[in-house]
C-alpha positions in Angstrom: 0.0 0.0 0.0 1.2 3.5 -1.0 0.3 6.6 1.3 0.2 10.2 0.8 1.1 12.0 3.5 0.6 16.0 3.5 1.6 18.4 5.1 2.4 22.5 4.5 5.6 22.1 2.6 6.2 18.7 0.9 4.1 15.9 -0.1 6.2 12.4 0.6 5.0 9.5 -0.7 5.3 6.6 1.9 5.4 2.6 1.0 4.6 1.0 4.0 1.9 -1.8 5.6 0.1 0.5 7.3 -3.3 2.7 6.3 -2.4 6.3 6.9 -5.3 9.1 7.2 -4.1 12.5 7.5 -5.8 14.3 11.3 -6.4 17.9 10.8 -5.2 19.3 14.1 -8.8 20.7 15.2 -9.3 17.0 15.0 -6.9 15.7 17.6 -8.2 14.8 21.0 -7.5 17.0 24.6 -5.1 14.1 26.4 -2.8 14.7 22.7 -2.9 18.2 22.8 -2.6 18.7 26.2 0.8 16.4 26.9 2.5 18.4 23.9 1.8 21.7 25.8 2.8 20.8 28.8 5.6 18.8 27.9 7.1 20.5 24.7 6.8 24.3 25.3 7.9 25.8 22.1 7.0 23.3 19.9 4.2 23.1 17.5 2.5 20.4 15.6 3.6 19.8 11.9 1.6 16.8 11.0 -0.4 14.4 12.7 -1.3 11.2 10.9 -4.2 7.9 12.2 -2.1 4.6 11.5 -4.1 1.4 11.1 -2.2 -1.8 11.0 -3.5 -5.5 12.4 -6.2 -3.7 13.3 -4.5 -1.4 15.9 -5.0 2.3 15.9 -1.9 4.7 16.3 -1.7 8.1 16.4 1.8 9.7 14.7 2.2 13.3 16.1 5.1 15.3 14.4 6.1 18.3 16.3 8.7 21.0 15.2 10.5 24.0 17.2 13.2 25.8 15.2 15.3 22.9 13.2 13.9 20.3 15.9 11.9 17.6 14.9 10.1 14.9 17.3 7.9 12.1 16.7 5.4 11.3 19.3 3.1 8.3 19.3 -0.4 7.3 20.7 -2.1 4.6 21.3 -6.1 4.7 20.6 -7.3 5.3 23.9 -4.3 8.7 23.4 -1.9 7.5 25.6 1.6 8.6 25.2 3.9 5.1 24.0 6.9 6.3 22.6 8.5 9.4 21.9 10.8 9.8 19.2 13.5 12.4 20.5 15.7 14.2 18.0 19.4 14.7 20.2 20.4 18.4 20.1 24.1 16.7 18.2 22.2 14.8 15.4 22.0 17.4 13.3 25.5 19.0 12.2 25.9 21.2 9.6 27.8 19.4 6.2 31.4 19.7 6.2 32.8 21.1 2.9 36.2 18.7 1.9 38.9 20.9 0.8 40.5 20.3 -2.6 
């Protein structure tokens, strides 16, 4: 299966297992919203997507501040399971070889 996964400034096309519906963010329930304000001041959601696979419902929460990036997952009753944490050092700038 093929999704198309939108958000503000790219379409990516994803080939994966799972069905992905695109949540606007009006859409997202109060335990989601609430965690990221209280534990990611600064950030703000970038895409949020409804995963489906084995019949199991996860919720994909994409949150940006500046050139952070972290991915935070739910389960279906919006319970925080993982969260994907981007480390301040992962991103360097590219280093230019001298010739």
């Amino acid at each position: 299966m093929t999704a198309l996964v939108v958000n503000s400034q790219s379409n990516i096309v994803i080939t994966d297992n799972f069905d992905r519906t695109p949540i606007l963010f009006a859409e997202l329930k109060a335990p989601i919203t609430d965690f990221i304000t209280r534990h990611y001041v600064g950030f703000i959601i970038n895409q949020a997507t409804r995963v489906v696979k084995h019949n199991i419902i996860t919720y994909e929460i994409i949150i940006v501040s500046g050139l952070k990036t972290d991915t935070l997952i739910y389960d279906q009753n919006y319970n925080i399971v993982r969260e994907i944490i981007q480390k301040d050092d992962s991103i360097k700038p590219v280093q230019r070889k001298k010739h």
